[in-house]
C-alpha positions in Angstrom: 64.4 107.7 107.0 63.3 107.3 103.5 63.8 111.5 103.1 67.4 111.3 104.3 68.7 113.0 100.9 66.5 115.8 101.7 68.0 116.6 105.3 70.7 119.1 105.5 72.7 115.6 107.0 71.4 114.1 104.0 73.1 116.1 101.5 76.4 116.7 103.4 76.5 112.7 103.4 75.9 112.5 99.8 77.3 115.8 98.5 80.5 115.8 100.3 81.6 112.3 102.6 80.1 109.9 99.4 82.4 112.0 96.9 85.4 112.6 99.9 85.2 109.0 100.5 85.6 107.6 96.6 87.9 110.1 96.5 90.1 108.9 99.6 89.4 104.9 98.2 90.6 105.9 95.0 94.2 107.4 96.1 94.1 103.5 98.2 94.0 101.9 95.5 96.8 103.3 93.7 99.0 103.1 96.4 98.2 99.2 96.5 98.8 99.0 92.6 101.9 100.4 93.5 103.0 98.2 96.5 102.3 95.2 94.3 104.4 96.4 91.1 106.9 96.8 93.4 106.3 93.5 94.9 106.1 91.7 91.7 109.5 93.6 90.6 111.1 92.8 94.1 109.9 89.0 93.1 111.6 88.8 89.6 114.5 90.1 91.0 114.7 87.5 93.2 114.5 84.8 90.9 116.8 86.1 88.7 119.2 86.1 91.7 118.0 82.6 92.9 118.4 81.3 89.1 122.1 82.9 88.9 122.7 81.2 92.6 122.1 77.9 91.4 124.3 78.5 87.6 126.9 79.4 90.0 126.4 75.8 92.0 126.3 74.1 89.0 129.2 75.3 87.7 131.2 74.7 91.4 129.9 71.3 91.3 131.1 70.7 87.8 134.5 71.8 88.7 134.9 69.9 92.3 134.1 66.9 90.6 136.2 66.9 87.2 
């Protein structure tokens, strides 16, 4: 096993699946970059709605009780 490289399985393994599968891990990785900026935009949006939610409360409570 230690002359793996040198088998024609050897090299197929290291001259195309290592490289295909860096490749393929690579392109997964920037899809889950992507899912998370998205997630962390989807987030801050939510806050600001959350935030303008309770200005809107405030400003009912302020007028019920006047």
């Amino acid at each position: 096993m230690n002359q793996f490289h040198l088998t024609k399985m050897g090299q197929d393994f290291f001259g195309y699946h290592i490289p295909e599968m860096t490749k393929r891990l690579k392109g997964i990785e920037k899809e889950i970059r992507q899912a998370n900026f998205l997630k962390e935009r989807e987030l801050r949006m939510k806050e600001k709605e959350i935030q303008m939610k309770q200005h809107e409360l405030a400003i009912l409570k302020e007028q019920l009780f006047k």
